[in-house]
N, CA, C and O of each residue as an XYZ file, in Angstrom:
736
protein
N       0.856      8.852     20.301
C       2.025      8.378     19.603
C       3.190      9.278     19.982
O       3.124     10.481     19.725
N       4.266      8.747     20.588
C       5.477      9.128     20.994
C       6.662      9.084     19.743
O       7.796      9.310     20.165
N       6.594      8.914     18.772
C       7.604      8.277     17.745
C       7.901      9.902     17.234
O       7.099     10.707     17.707
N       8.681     10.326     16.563
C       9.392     11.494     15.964
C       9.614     10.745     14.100
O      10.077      9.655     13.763
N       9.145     11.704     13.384
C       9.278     11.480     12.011
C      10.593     12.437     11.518
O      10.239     13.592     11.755
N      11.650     12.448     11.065
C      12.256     13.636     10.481
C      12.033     13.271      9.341
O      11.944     12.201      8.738
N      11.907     14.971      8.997
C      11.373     15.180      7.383
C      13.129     16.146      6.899
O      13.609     17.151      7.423
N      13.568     15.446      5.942
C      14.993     16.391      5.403
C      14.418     17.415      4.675
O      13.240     17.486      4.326
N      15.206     18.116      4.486
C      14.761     19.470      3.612
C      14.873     18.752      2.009
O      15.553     17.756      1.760
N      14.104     19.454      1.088
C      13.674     18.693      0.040
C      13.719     17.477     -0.357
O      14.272     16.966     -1.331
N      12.812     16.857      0.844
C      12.681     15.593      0.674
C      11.847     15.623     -0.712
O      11.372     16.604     -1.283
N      11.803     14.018     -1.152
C      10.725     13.443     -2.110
C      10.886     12.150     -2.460
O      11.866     11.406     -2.420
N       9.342     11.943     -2.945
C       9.575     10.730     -3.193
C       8.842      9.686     -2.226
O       8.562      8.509     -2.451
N       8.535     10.717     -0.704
C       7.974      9.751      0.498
C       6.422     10.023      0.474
O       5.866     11.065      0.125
N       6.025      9.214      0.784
C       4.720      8.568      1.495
C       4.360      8.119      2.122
O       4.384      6.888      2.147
N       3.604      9.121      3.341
C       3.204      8.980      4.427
C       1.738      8.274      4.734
O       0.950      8.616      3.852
N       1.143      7.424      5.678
C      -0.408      7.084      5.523
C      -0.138      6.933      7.350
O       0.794      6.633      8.096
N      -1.594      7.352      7.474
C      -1.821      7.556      8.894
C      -3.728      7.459      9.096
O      -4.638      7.999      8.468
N      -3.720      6.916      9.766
C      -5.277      6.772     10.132
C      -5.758      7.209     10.708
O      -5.263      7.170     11.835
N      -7.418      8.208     10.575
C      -7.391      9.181     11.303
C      -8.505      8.882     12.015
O      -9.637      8.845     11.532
N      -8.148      8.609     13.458
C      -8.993      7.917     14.469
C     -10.417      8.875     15.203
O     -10.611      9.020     16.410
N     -11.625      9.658     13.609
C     -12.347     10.222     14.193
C     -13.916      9.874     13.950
O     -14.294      9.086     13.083
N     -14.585     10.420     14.644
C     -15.947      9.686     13.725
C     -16.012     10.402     12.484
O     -15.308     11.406     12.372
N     -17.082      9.878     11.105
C     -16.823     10.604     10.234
C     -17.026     11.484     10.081
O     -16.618     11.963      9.023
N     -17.874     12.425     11.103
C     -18.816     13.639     10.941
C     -18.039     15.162     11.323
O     -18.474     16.281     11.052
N     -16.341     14.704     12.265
C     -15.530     15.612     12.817
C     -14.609     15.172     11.696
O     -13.543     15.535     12.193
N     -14.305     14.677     10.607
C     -13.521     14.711     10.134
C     -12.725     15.734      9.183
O     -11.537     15.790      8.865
N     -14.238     16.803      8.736
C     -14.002     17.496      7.863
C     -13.584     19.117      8.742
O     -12.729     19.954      8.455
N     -14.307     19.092      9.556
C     -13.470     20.439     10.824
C     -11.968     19.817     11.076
O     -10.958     20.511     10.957
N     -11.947     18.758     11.352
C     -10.315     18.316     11.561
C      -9.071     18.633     10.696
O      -7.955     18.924     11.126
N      -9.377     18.548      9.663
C      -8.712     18.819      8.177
C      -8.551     19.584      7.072
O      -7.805     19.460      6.101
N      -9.599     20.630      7.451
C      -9.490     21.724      6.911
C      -9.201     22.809      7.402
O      -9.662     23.354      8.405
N      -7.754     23.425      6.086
C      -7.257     24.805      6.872
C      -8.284     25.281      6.760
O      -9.332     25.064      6.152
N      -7.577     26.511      7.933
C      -8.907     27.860      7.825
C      -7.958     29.100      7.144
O      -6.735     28.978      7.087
N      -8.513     30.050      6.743
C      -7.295     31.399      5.785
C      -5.742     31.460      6.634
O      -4.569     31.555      6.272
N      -6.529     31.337      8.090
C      -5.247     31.806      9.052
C      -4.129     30.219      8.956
O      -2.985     29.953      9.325
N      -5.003     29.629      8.401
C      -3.713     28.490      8.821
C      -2.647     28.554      9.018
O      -2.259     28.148     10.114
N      -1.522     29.173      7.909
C      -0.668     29.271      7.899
C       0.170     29.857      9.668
O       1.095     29.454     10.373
N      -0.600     30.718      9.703
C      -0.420     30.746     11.575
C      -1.052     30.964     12.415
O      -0.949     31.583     13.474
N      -1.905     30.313     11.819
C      -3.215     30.168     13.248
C      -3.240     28.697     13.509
O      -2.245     27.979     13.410
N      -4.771     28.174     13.944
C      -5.164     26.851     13.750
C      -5.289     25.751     12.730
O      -5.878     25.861     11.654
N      -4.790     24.885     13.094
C      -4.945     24.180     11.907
C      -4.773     22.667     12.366
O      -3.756     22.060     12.031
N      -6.053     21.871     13.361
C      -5.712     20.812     13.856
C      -5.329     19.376     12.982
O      -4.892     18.379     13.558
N      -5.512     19.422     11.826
C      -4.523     18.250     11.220
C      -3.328     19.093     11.604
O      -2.982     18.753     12.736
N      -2.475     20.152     11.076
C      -1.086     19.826     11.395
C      -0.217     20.506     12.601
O       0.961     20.823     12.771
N      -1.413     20.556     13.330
C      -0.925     20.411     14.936
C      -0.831     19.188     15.626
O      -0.105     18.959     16.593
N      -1.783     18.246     14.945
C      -1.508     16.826     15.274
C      -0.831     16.053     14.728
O      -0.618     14.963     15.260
N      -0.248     16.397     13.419
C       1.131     15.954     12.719
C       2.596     16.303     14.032
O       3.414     15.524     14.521
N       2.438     17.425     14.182
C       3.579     17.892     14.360
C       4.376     19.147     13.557
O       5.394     19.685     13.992
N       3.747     19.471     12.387
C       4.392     19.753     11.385
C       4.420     21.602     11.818
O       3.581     22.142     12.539
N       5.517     22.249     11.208
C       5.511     23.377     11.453
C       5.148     24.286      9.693
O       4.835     25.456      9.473
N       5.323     23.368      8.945
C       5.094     23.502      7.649
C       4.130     22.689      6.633
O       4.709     21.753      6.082
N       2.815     22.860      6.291
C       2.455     21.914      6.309
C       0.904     22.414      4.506
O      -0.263     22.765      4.678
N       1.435     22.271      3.476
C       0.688     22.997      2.110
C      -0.386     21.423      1.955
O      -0.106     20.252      1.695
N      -1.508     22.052      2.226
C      -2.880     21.352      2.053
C      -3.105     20.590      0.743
O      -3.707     19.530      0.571
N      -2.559     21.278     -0.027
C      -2.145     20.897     -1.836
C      -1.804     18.906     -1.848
O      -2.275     17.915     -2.406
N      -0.628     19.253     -0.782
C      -0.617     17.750     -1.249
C      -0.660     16.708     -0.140
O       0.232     15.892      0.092
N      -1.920     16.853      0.577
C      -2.151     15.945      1.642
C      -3.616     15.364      0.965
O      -4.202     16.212      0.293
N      -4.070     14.445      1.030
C      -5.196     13.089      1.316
C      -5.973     13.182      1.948
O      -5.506     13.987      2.753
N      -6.949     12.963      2.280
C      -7.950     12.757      3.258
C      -9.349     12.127      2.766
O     -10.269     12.724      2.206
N      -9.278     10.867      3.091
C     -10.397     10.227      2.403
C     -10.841      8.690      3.044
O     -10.048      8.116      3.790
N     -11.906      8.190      2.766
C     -12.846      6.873      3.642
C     -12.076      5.980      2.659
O     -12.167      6.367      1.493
N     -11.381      4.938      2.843
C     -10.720      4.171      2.461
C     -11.924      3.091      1.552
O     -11.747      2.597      0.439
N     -13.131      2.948      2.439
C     -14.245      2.030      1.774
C     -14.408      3.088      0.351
O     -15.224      2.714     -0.491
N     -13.786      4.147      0.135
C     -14.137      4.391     -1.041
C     -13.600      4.176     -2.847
O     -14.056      4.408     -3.967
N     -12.244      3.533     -2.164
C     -11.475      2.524     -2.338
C     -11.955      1.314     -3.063
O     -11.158      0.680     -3.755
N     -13.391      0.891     -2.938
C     -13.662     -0.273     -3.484
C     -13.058     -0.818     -4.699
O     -12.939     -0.144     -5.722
N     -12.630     -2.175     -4.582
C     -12.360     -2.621     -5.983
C     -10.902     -2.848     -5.532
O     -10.513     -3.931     -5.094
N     -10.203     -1.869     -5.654
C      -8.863     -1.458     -5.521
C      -8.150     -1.804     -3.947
O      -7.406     -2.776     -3.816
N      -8.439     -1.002     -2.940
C      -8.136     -1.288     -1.849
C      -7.288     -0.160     -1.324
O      -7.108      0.799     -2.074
N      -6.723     -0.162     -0.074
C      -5.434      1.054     -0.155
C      -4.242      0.223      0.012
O      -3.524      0.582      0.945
N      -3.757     -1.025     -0.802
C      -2.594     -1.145     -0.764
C      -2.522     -0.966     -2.550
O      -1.404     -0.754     -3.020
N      -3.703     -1.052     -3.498
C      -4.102     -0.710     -4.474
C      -3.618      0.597     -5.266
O      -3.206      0.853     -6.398
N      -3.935      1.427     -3.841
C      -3.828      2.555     -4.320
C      -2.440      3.395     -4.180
O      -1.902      4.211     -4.928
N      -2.069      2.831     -2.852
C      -0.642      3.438     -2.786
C       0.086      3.038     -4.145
O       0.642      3.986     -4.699
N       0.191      1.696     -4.836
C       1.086      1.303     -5.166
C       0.934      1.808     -7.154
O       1.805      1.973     -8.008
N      -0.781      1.917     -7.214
C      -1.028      2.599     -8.368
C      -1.437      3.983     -8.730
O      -1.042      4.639     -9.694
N      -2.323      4.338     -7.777
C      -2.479      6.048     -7.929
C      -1.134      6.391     -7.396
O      -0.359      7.002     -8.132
N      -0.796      6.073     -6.244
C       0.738      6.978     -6.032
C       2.195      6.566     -6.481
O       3.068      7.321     -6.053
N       2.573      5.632     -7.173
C       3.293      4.911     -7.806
C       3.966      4.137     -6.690
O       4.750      3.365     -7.242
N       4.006      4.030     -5.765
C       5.422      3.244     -4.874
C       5.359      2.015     -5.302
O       4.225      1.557     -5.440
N       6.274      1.329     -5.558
C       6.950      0.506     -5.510
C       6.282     -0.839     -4.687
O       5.904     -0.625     -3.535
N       6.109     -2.362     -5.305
C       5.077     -3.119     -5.455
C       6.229     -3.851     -4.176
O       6.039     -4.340     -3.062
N       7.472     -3.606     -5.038
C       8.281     -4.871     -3.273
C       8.368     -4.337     -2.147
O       8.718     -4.909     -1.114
N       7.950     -2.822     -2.305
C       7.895     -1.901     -0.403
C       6.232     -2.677     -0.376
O       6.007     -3.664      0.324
N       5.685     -2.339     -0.837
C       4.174     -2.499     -0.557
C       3.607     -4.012     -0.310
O       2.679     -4.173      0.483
N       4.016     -4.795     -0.802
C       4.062     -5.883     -0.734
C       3.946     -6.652      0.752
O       3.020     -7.422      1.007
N       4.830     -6.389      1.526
C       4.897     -7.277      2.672
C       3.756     -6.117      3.771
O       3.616     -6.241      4.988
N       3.187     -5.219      3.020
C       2.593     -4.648      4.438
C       0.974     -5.010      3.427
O       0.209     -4.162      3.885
N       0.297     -5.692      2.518
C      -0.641     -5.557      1.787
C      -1.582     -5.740      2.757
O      -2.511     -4.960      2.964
N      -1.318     -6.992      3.501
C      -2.464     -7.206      4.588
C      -2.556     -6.629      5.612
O      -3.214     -7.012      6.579
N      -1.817     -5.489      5.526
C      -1.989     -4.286      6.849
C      -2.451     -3.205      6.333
O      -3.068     -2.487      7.121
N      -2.320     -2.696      4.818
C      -3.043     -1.711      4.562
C      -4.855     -1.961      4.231
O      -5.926     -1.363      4.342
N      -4.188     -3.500      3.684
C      -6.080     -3.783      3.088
C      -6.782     -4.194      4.374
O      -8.003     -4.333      4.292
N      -6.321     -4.365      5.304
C      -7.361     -4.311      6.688
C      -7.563     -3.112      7.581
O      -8.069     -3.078      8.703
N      -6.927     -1.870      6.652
C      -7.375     -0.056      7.386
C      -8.855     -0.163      7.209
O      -9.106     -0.931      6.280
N      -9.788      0.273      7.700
C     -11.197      1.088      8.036
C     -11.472      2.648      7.941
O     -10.426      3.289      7.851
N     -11.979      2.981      7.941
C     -12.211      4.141      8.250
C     -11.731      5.442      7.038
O     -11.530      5.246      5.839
N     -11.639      6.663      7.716
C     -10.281      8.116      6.951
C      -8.808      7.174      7.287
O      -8.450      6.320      8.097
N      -8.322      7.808      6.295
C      -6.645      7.774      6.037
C      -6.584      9.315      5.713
O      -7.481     10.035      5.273
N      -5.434      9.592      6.010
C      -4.518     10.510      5.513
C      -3.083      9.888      5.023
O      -2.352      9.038      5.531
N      -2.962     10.849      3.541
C      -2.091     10.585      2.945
C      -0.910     11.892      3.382
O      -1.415     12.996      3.581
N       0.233     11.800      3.489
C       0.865     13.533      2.828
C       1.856     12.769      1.933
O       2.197     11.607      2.157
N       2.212     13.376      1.088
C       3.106     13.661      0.181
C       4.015     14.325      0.508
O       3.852     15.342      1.183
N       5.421     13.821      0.026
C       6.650     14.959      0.793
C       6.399     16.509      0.108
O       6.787     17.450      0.801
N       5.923     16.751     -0.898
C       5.942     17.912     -0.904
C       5.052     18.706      0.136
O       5.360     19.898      0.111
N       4.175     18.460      0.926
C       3.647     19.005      1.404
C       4.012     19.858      2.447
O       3.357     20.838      2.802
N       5.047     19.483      2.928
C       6.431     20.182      3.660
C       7.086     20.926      2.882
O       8.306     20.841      3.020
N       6.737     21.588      2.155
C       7.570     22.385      1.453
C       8.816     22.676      1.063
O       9.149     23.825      0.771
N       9.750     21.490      1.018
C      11.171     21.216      1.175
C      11.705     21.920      2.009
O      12.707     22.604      1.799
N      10.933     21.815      3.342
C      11.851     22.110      4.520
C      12.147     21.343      5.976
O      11.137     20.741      6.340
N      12.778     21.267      6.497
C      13.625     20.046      7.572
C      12.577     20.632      8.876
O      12.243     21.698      9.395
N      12.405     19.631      8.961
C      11.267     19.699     10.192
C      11.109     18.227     11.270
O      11.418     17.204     10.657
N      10.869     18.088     12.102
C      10.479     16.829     12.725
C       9.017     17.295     13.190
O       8.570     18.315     13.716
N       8.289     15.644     12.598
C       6.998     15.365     13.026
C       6.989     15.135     14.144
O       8.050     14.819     14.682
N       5.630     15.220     14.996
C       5.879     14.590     16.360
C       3.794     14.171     16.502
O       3.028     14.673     17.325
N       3.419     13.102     15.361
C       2.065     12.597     15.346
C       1.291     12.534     16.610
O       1.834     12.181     17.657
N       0.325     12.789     16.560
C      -0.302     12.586     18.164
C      -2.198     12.003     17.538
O      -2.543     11.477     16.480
N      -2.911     12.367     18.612
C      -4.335     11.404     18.397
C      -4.345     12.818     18.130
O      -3.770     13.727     18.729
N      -5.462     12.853     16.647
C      -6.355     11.307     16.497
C      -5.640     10.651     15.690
O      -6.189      9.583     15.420
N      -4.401     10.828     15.037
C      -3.337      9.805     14.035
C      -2.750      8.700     14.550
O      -2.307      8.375     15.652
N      -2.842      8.264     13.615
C      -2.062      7.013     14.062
C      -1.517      6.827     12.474
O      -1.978      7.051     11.354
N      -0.090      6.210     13.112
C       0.964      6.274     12.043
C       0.459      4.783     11.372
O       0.007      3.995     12.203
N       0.483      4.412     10.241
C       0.095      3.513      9.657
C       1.369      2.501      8.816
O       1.520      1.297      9.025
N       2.390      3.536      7.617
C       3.517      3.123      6.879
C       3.998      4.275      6.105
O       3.484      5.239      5.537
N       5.065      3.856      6.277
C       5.855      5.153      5.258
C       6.639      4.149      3.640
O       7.126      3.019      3.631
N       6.482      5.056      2.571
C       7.158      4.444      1.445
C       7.585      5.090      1.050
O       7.148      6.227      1.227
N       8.970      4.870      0.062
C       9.589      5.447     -0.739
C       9.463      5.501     -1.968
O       9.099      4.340     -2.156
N       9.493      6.188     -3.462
C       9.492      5.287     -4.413
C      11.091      4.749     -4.460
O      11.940      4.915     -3.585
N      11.206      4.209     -5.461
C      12.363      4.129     -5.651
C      13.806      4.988     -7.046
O      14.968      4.967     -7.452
N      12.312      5.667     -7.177
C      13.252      6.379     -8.452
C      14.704      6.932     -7.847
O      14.606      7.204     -6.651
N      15.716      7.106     -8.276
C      16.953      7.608     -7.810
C      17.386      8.856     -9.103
O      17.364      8.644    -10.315
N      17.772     10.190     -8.398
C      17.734     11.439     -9.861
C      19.286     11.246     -9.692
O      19.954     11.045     -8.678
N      19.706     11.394    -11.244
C      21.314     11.400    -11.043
C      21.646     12.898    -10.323
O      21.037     13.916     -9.995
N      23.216     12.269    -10.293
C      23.764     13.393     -9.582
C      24.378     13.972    -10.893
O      24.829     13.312    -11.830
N      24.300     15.547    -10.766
C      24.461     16.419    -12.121
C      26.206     16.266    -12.495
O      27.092     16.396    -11.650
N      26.424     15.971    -13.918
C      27.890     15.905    -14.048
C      28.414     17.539    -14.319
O      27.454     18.309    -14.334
N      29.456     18.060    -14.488
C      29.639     19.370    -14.764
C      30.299     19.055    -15.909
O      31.260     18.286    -15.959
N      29.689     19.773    -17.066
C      30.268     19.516    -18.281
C      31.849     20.506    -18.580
O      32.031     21.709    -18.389
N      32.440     19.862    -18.903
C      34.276     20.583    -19.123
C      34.324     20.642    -20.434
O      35.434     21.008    -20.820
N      33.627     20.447    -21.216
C      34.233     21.214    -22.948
C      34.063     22.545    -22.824
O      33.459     23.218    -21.989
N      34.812     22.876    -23.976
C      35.118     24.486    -24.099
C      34.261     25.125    -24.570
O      34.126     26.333    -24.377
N      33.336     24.233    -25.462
C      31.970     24.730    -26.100
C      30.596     24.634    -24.867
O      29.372     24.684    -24.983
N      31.013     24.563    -24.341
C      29.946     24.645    -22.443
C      30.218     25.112    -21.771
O      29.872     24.761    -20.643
N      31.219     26.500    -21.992
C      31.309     27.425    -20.869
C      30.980     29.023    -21.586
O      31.091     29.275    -22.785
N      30.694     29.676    -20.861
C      30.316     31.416    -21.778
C      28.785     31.664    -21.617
O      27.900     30.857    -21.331
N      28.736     32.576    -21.796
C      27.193     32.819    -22.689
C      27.257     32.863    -24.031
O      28.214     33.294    -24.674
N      26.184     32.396    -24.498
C      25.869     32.468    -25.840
C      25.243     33.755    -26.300
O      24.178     34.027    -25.745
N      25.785     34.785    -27.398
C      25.138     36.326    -28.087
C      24.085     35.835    -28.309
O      23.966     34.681    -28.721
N      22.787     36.892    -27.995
C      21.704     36.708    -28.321
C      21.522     37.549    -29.632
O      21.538     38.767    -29.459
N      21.359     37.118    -30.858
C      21.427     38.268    -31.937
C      19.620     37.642    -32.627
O      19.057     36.606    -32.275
N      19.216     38.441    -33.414
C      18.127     38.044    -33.433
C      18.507     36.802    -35.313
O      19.595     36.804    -35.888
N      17.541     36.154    -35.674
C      17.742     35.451    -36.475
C      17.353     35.983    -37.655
O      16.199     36.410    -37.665
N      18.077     36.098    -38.808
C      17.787     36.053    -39.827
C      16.458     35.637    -40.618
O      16.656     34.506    -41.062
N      15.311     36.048    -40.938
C      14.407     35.653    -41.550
C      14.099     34.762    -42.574
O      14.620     35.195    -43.601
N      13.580     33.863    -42.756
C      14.082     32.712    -43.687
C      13.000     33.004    -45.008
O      11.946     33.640    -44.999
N      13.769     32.194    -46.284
C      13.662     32.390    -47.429
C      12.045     32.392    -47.297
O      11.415     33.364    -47.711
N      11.481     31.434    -46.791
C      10.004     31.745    -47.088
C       8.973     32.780    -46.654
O       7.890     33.128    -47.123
N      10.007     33.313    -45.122
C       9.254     34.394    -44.226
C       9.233     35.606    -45.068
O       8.351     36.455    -44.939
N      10.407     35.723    -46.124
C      10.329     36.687    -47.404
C       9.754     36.582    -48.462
O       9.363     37.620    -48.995
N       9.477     35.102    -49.208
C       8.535     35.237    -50.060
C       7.092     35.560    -49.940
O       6.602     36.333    -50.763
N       6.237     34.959    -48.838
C       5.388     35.731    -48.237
C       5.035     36.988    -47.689
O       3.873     37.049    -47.290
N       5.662     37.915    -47.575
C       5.991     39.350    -46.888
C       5.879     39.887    -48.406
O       4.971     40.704    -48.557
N       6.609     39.590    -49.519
C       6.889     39.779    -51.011
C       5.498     39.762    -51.824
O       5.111     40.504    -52.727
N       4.874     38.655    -51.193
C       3.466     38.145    -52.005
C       2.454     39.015    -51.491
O       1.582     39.505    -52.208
N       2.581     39.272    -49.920
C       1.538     40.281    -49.640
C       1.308     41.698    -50.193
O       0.336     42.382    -50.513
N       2.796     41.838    -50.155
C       2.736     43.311    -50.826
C       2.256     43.195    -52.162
O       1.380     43.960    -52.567
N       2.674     42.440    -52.776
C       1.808     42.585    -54.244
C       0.528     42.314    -54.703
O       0.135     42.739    -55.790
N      -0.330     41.467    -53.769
C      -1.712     41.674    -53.350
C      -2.095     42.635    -53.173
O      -2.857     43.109    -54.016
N      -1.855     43.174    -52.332
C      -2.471     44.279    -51.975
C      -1.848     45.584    -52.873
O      -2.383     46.691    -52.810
N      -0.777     45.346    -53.628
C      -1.069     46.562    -55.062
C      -2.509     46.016    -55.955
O      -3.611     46.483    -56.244
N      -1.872     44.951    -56.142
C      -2.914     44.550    -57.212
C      -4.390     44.968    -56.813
O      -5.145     45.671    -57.485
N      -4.619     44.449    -55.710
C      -5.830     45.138    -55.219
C      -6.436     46.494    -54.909
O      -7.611     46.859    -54.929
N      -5.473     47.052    -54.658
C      -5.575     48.781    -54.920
C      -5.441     49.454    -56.798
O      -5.632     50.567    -57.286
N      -5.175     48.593    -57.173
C      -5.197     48.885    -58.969
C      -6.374     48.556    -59.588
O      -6.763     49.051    -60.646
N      -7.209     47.342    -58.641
C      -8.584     46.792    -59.422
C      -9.447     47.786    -58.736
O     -10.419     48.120    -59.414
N      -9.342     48.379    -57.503
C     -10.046     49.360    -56.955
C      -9.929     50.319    -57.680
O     -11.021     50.872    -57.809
N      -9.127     50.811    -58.238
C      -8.872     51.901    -59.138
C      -9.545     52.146    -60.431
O     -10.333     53.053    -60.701
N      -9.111     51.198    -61.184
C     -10.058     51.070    -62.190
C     -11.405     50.941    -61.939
O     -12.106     51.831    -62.422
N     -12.055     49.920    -61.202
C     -13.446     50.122    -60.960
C     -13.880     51.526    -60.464
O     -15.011     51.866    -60.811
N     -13.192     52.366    -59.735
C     -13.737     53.886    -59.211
C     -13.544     54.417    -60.842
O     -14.537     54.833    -61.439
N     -12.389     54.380    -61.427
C     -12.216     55.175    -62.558
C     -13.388     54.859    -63.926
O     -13.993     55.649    -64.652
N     -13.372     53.505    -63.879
C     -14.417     53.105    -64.867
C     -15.932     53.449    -64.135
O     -16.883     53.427    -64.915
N     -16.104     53.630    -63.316
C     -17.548     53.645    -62.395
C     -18.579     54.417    -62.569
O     -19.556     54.319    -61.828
């Protein structure tokens, strides 16, 4: 695969699926970091492309395990995307075989990178959800700018009647001790 993915810096929201063209028995050497990953070997994301690449939130799984559901099933309910992206590709995901790999944009660690997929992947579909986060307003009242004194709070009427009650327990109880030693 010749195609280039750019990943923006804190991306989210995307979902990646790619099929991983191995028998099942190399699948699990394929996909698992080793300690050095981070800069050593690590043939899933040397075959991504990826220069950044947290194991946390990548996929890797036999799609027949899927039963019931399917993987257009699953994208659209375990991972939430969006039923009108998913929709026109249903009969392309529910006819995958085999491993899939999922990543999750976080798995890039919100940093700008270009993929560059190669075998044994094969690019499958990308989705978005569609949630949109507002853009932050800056609040201008006069009561929203400063710091606020941190002073500690006043103890409330009941945190004193209790504090009040203990202490007099525990006279009282040192007075019945008393008498019983004195009467004893």
């Amino acid at each position: 695969m010749t195609d280039t993915m750019h990943i923006a810096a804190a991306e989210h929201g995307v979902v990646r699926i790619f099929a991983v063209d191995l028998p099942a028995d190399a699948v699990a050497a394929f996909t698992r970091a080793t300690d050095d990953a981070k800069d050593g070997h690590w043939p899933l994301r040397e075959a991504l492309g990826a220069t950044i690449l947290n194991e946390e939130f990548i996929e890797v799984f036999d799609v027949g395990d899927l039963e019931g559901v399917g993987l257009a099933g699953y994208v659209e309910e375990g991972l939430g995307m969006p039923s009108a992206a998913v929709q026109p590709d249903r009969a392309l995901l529910d006819g995958v075989t085999g491993t899939v790999l999922i990543v999750l944009s976080a798995a890039f660690g919100g940093a700008e990178q270009t993929l560059t997929p190669r075998a044994p992947l094969r690019w499958i579909a990308t989705y978005q959800d569609d949630v949109e986060i507002p853009a932050m307003i800056p609040l201008r009242a006069e009561s929203a700018t400063g710091v606020m004194a941190g002073g500690r709070a006043k103890p409330s009427d009941a945190a004193m009647s209790g504090r009040i009650a203990t202490i007099v327990l525990v006279v009282l109880a040192l007075l019945v001790v008393a008498m019983i030693w004195i009467g004893g």
